[in-house]
C-alpha positions as CSV (number, residue, x, y, z in Angstrom):
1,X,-33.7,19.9,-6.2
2,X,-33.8,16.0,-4.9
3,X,-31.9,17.2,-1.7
4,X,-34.2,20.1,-1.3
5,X,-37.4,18.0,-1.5
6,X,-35.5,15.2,0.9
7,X,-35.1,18.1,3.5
8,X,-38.4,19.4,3.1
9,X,-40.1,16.2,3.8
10,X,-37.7,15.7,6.5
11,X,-39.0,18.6,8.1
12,X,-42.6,17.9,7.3
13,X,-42.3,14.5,9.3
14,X,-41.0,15.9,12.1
15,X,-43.5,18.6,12.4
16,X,-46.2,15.9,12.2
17,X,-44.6,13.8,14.6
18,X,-44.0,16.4,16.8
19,X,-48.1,17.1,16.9
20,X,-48.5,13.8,17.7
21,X,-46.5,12.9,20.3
22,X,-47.5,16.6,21.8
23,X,-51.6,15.1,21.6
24,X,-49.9,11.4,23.0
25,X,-51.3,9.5,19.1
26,X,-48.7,6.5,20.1
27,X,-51.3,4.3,17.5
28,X,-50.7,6.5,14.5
29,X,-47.0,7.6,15.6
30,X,-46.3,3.7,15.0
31,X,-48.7,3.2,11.9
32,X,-46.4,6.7,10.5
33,X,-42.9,5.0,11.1
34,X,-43.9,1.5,10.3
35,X,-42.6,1.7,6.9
36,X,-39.4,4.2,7.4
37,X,-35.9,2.6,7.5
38,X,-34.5,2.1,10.4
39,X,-31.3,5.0,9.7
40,X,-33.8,7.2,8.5
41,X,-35.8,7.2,11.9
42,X,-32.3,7.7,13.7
43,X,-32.1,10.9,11.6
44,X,-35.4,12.0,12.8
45,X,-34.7,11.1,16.3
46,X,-31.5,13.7,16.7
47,X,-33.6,16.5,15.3
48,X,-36.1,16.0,18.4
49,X,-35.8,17.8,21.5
50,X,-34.8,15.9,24.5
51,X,-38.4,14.9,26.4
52,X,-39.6,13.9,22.9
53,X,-37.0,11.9,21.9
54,X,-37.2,9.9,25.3
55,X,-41.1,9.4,24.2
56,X,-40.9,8.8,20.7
57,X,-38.0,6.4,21.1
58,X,-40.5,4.0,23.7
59,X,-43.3,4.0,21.2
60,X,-41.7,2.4,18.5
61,X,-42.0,-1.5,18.5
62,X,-39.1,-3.6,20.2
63,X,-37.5,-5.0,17.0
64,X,-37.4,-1.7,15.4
65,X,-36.1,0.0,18.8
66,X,-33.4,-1.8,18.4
67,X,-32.2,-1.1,15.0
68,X,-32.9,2.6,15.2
69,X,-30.6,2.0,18.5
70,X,-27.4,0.8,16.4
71,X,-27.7,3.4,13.8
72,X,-27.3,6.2,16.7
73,X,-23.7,7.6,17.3
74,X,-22.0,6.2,21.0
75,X,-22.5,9.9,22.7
76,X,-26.2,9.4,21.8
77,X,-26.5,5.9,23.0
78,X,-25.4,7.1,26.2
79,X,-27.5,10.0,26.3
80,X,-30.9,7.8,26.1
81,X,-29.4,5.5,28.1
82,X,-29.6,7.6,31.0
83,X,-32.9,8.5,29.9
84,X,-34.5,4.9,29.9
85,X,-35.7,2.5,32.9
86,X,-33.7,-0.5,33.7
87,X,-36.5,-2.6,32.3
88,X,-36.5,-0.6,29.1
89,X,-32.3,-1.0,28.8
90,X,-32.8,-4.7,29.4
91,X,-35.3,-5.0,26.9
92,X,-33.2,-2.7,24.3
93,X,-30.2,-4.8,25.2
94,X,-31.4,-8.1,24.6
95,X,-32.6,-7.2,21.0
96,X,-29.6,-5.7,20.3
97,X,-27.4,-8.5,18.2
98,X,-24.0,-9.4,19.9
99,X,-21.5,-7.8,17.7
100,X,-23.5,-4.6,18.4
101,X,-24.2,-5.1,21.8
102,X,-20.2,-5.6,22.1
103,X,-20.1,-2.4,19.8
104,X,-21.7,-0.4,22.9
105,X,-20.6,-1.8,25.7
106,X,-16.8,-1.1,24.6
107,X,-18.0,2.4,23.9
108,X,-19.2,3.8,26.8
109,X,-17.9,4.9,29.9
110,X,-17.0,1.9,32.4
111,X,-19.3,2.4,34.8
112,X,-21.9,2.8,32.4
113,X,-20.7,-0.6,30.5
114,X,-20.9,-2.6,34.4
115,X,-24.0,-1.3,35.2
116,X,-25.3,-2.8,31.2
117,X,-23.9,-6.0,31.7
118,X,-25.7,-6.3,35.5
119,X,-28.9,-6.0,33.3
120,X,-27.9,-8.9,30.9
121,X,-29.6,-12.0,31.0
122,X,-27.2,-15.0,32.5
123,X,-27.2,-16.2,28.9
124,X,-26.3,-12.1,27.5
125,X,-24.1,-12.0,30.0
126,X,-22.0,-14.8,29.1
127,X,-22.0,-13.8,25.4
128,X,-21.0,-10.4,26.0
129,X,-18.2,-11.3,28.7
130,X,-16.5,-13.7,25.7
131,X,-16.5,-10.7,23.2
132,X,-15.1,-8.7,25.5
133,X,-12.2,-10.7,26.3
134,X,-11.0,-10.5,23.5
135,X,-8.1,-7.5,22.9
136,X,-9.1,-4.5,21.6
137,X,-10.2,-3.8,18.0
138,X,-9.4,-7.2,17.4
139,X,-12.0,-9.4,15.1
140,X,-13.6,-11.4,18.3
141,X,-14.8,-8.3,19.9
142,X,-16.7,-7.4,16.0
143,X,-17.9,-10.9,15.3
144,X,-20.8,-12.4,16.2
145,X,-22.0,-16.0,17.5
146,X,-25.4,-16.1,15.6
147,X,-24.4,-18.3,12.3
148,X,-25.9,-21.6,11.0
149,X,-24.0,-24.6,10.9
150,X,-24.4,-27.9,10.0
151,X,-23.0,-31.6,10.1
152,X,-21.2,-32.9,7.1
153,X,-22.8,-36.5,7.7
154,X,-26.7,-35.0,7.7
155,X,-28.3,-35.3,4.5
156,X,-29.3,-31.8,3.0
157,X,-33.1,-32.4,3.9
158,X,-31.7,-32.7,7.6
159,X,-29.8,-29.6,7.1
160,X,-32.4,-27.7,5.4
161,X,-34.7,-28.3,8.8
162,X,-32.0,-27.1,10.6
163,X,-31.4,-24.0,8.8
164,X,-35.1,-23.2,8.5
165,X,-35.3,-23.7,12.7
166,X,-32.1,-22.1,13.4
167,X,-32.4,-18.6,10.5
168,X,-34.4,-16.4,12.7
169,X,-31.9,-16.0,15.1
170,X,-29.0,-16.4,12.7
171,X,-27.1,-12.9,11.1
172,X,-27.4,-14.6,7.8
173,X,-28.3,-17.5,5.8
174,X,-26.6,-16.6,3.0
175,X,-23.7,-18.8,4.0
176,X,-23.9,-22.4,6.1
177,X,-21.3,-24.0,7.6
178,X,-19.9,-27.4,8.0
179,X,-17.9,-28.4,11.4
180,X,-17.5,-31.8,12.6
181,X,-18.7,-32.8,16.5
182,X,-15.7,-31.1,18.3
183,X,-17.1,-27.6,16.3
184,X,-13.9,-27.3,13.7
185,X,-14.6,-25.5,10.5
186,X,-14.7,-27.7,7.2
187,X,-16.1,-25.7,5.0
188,X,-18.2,-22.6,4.3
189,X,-21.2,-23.4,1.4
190,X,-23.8,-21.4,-0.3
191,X,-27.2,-21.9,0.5
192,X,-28.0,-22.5,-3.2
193,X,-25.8,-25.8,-2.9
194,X,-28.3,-27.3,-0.2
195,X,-31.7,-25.7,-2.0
196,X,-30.5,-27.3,-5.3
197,X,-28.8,-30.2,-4.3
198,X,-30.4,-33.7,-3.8
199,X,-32.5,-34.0,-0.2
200,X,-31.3,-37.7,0.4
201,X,-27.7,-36.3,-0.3
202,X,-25.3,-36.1,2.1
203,X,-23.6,-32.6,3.2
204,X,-20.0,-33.7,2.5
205,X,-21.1,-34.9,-1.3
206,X,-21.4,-30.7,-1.9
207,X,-18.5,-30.1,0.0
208,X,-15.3,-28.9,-1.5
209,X,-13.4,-28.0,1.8
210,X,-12.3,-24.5,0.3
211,X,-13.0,-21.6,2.6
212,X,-11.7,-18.0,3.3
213,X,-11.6,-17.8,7.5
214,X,-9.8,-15.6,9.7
215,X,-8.6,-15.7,13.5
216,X,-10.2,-14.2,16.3
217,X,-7.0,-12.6,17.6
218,X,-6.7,-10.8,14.3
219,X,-7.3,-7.1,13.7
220,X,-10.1,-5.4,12.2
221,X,-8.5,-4.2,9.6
222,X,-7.3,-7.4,8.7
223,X,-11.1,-8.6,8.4
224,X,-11.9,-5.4,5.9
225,X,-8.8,-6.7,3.6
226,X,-9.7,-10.3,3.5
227,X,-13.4,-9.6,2.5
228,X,-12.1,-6.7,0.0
229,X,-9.6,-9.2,-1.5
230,X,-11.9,-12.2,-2.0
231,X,-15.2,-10.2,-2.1
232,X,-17.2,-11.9,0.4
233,X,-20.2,-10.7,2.5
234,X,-19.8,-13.0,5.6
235,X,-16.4,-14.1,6.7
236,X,-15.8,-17.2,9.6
237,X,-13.9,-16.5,12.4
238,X,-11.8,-19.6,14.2
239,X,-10.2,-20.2,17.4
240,X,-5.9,-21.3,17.3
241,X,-7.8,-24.3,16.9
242,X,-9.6,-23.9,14.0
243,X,-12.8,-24.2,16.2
244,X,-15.6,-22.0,14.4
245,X,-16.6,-19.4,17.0
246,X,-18.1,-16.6,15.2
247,X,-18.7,-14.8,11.6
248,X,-18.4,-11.0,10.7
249,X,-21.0,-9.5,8.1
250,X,-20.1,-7.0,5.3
251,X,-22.4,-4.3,7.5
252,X,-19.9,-4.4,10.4
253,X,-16.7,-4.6,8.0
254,X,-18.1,-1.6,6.2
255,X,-18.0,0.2,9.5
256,X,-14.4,-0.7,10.6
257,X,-13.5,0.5,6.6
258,X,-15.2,4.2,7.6
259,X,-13.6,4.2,10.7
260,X,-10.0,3.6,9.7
261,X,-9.8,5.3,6.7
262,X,-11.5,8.6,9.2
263,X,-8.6,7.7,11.9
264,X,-6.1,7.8,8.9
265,X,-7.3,11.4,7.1
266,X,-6.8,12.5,10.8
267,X,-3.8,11.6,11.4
268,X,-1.7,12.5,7.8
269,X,-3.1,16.2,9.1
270,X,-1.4,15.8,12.6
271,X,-4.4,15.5,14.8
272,X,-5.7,12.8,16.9
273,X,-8.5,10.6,16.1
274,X,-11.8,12.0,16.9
275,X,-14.5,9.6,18.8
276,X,-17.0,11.3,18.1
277,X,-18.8,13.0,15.0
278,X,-16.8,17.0,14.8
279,X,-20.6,18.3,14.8
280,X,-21.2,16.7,18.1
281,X,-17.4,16.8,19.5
282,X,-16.8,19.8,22.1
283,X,-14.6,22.8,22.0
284,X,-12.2,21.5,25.2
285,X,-12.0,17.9,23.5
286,X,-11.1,19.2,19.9
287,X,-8.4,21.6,21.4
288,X,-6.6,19.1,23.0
289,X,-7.0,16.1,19.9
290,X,-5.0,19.3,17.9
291,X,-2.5,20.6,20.0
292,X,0.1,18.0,21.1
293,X,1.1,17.7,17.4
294,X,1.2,21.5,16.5
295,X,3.1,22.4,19.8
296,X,5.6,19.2,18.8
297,X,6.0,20.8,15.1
298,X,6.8,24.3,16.7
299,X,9.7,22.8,18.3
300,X,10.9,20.8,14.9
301,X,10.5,24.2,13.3
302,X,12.6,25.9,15.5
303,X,15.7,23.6,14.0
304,X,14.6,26.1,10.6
305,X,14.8,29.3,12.2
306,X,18.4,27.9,13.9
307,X,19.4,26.8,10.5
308,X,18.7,30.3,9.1
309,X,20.0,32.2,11.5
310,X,23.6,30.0,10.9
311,X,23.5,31.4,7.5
312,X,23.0,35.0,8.2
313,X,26.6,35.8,6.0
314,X,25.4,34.2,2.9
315,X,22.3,35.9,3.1
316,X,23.4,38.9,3.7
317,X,26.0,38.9,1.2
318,X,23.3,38.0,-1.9
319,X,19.7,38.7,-0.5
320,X,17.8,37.7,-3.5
321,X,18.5,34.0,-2.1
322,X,15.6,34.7,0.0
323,X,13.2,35.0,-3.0
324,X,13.6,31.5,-3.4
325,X,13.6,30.0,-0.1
326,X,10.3,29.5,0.2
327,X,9.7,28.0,-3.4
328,X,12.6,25.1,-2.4
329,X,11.0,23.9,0.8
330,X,7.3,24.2,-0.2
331,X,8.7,22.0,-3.2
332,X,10.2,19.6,-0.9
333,X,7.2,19.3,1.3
334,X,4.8,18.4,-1.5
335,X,7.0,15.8,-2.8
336,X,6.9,14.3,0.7
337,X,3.9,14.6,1.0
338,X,3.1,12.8,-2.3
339,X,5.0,9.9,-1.5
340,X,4.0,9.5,2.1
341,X,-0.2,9.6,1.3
342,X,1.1,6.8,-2.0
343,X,2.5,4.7,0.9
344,X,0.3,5.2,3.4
345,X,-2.1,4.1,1.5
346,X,-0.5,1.1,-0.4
347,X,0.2,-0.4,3.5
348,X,-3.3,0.5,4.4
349,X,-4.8,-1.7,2.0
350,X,-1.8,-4.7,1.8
351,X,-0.8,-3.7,-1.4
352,X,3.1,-3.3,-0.1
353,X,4.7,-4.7,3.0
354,X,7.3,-3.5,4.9
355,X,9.8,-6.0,3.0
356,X,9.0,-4.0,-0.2
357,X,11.1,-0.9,1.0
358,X,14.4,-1.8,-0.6
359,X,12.6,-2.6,-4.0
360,X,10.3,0.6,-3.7
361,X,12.9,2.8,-3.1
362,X,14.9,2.3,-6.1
363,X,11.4,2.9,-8.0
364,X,11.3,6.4,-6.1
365,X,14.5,7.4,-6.7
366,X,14.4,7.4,-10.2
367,X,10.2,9.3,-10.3
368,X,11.6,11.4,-7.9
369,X,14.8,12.3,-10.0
370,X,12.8,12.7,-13.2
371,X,10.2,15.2,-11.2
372,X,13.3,16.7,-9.4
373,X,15.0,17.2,-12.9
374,X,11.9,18.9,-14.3
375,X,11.3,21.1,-11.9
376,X,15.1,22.3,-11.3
377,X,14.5,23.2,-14.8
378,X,11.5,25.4,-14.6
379,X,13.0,27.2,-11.6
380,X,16.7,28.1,-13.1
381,X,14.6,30.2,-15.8
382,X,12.8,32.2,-13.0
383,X,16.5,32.4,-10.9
384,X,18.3,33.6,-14.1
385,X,15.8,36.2,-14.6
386,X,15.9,37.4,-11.0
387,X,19.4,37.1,-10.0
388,X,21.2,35.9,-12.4
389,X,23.2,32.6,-13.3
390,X,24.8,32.2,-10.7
391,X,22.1,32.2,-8.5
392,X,20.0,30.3,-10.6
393,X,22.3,27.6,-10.7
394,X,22.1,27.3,-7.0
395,X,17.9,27.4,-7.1
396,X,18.1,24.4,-9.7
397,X,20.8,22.2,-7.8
398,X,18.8,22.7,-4.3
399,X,15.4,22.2,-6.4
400,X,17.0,18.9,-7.6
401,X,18.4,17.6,-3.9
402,X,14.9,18.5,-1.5
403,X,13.1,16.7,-4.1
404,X,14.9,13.7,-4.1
405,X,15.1,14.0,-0.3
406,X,11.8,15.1,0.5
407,X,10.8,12.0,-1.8
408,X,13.0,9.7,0.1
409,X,11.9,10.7,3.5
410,X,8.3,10.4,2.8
411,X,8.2,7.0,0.9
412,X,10.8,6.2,4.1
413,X,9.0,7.0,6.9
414,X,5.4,5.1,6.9
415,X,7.2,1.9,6.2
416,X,9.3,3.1,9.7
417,X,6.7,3.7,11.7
418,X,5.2,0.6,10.3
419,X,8.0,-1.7,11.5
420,X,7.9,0.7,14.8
421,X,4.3,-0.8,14.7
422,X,2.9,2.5,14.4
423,X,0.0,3.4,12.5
424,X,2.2,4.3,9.4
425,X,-0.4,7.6,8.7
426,X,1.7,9.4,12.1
427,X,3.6,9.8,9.1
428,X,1.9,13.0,8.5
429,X,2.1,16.0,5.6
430,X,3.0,18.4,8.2
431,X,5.7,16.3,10.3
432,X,7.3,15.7,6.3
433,X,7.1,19.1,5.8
434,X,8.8,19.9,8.8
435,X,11.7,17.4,8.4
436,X,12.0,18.2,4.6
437,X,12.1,22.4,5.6
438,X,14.6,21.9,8.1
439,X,17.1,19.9,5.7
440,X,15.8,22.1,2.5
441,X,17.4,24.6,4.5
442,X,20.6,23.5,5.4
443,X,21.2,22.3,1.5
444,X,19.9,25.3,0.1
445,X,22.5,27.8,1.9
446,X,25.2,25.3,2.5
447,X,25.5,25.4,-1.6
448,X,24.8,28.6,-2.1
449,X,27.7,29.0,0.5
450,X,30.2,26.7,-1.2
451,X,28.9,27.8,-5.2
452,X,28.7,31.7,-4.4
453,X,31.7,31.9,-3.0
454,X,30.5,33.3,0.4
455,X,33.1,33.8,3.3
C-alpha cells in the first residue's frame, strides 16, 4: 500500500508540474520543489519529456541545480548538457563540488569533457586538471580538496574562527585536521574536541597523532575497505609525502561500494560491466557486453562434446551411463561455483589474500570431501536402483572426484586471476562450469571404462 501511495503522489506531482511549466508559473514551480530532496526531484526530472525537462531543470535555484545534477545518471548528464547554454554549464559546473565535477568530466565522451573544462574558471580549471591526473579509478580522482584544517600551535579559539570562516565551503566539518606549515598530516580530530576543549588551549594539547589516511595513488576499493574496517565517515588522503591533499566522504565511498559490487555480480555471470543503468542501456551495447564470453564458452564446451565423442565404446556398451551424466557435471559445477562466489567475495572485501591459498586449500579439501562423501552416497542409491551396482559404484566414485575437483578449481582460480591481477570475479559460474564439465567428463567415462570392464 506505502509504494502504491508513493507512486500515486509521484504521479500527482508531475501532473501539477507539468500544468505549470505548460502556463510558465516558474514562482510556484520553485515555491512546489523548495522542500523536495534533491534525489527525489531527479526522479521527477527523468519522467519529463525532453523540452520540459530542459525548462524545469533552469527554474530551479543554482544550489539545488546542482545537487539534483549529481543524482542524475552520466547518459543523462550528457543529455542536458547538450541541452544547456554555455553560460548555464558554467554556472552548473562551478556549483558542482570537485569530487563530482571529476565524477563527470571522467564520464563523458572526450570532446564533451574538453569543451567542460574550456568553461572552467582558471581556478576550476586547475582543480579539475589535478584530479584528473591522477590514474584511473584511483582515490585522487574521488577525493576532494574542500576540508578544514588547522595549525597545531593555534589555540582552539583561533581554530574555531577558522573553521567557522572556512565550513561553508568545506565537504564537512565533522572532522578537522592538523598539518604543520609545509601541509603534512598530524592528526585527524573531532570537532567536539575543539567545541569542548579550552579556547586558550592549544591545538596540539587535544592532539593524539592517531589517524586512519590513505594514499592518493590507491584504489577505490581500497578507500571502501578502510572506511568499512575502521567505520569512519570521512577519510584523509596524502601525497608519498604524507602532504594532506584531499578527503573522501562516506557519500562517494558508498557509491564506489554499489559500483563494484554491480561490476562484480556482472562478471561471476560472464558478462561485461555495464556503464550504464540496463533500463537505459541499448540493444547493440548489451549484445556486445554478452557475447565475447558466451562465444568463448562455446569453444571450451566443445572440449565436452570431444570428450564424449572419445568415449562412444563405453557408452555404447552400457547406455544407462548417460542417465547420470548430467547429474555428475551439474554436481561439479555447483560446487565450483560455491567456492568461487566464497572467494570471490572473501578477496573482495580483504578478508583473504592471495598468501592464504595454501592454508585455504587444505580447509576445502576436507568441506569438499565431506560434501563429496555425502552426496556419492545419495547418488549410489539412485545408480543401484537404475542400473545396478556396478554402475552405481561408478556414479558414486565420479560424484566423489568432480566434487573435490570442481571444489578445488573454483576456490583456485579467483586467487589466480588475483595474482594475474585480474579482477578475481572473471572467475565466473559459467567459465567453472565449463572447466569442471569438461574434466567431469573425462573422469566419469575414463572409470566407468577402467571399472566396467569396457574394451
Amino acid at each position: 500500500m506505502t509504494d502504491l501511495r508513493g507512486a500515486m503522489g509521484n504521479r500527482l506531482e508531475t501532473t501539477s508540474l507539468q500544468e505549470l511549466l505548460a502556463q510558465k508559473q516558474w514562482t510556484q514551480i520553485r515555491e512546489l520543489v523548495a522542500d523536495w530532496p534533491a534525489t527525489e526531484i531527479a526522479d521527477l526530472l527523468n519522467e519529463l519529456d525532453k523540452a520540459e525537462r530542459v525548462v524545469f531543470f533552469r527554474v530551479l535555484p543554482r544550489h539545488l541545480a546542482s545537487e539534483v545534477f549529481a543524482y542524475l545518471s552520466s547518459e543523462q548528464q550528457n543529455q542536458l548538457l547538450k541541452d544547456l547554454t554555455d553560460e548555464e554549464t558554467r554556472q552548473l559546473l562551478a556549483n558542482l563540488s570537485p569530487d563530482d565535477r571529476t565524477m563527470l568530466l571522467e564520464e563523458l565522451p572526450g570532446r564533451v569533457s574538453q569543451r567542460l573544462l574550456n568553461l572552467l574558471s582558471p581556478e576550476d580549471l586547475a582543480e579539475a586538471r589535478t584530479l584528473l591526473g591522477y590514474p584511473e579509478d584511483s582515490v585522487g580522482r574521488l577525493m576532494t580538496p574542500d576540508y578544514v584544517a588547522v595549525r597545531r600551535d593555534w589555540t582552539l579559539a583561533q581554530a574555531l574562527a577558522h573553521i567557522r570562516m572556512r565550513a561553508r565551503d568545506s565537504e564537512t566539518i565533522n572532522v578537522i585536521y592538523v598539518v604543520d606549515r609545509d601541509w603534512k598530516l598530524l592528526d585527524a580530530l573531532e570537532l567536539r574536541r575543539f567545541i569542548f576543549g579550552e579556547p586558550d588551549a592549544t591545538v596540539e594539547s587535544i592532539m593524539d597523532y592517531t589517524f586512519v589516511a590513505i594514499s592518493a595513488f590507491a584504489d577505490q576499493e581500497e578507500a571502501v575497505r578502510v572506511m568499512q574496517r575502521y567505520d569512519l565517515d570521512v577519510l584523509p588522503v596524502v601525497d608519498s609525502d604524507g602532504v594532506l591533499v584531499g578527503i573522501i566522504t562516506a557519500d562517494d565511498v558508498l557509491d564506489v561500494a554499489q559500483e563494484e559490487a554491480t561490476e562484480d555480480f556482472h562478471r561471476t555471470a560472464a558478462v561485461s560491466p555495464l556503464n550504464v543503468s540496463y533500463r537505459e542501456i541499448g540493444v547493440r551495447m548489451l549484445y556486445r557486453k554478452r557475447i565475447g564470453w558466451l562465444l568463448a564458452l562455446v569453444f571450451v564446451n566443445i572440449f565436452s562434446g570431444a570428450a564424449i565423442a572419445a568415449f562412444e565404446d563405453t557408452i555404447a556398451a552400457v547406455v544407462a551411463l548417460v542417465f547420470f551424466l548430467p547429474l555428475l557435471i551439474d554436481s561439479s559445477g555447483n560446487a565450483g561455483s560455491q567456492s568461487s562466489t566464497l572467494m570471490v567475495r572473501a578477496l573482495a572485501v580483504g578478508d583473504v589474500r592471495i598468501g592464504d591459498w595454501g592454508r585455504l586449500l587444505g580447509k576445502e579439501l576436507v568441506v569438499a570431501l565431506l560434501l563429496g562423501v555425502t552426496m556419492a552416497t545419495a547418488v549410489w542409491f539412485v545408480g543401484f536402483f537404475r542400473a545396478g551396482s556396478q554402475v552405481a559404484t561408478v556414479v558414486a566414485l565420479t560424484m566423489l572426484l568432480v566434487v573435490l575437483m570442481g571444489s578445488i578449481i573454483g576456490m583456485s582460480l579467483p586467487f589466480i586471476f588475483s595474482k594475474l591481477k585480474l579482477d578475481p570475479a572473471t572467475a565466473s559460474a559459467p567459465l567453472i562450469t565449463s572447466l569442471s564439465d569438461i574434466l567431469g567428463v573425462l573422469i566419469y567415462f575414463s572409470l566407468a571404462t577402467w571399472l566396467l570392464g569396457v574394451k
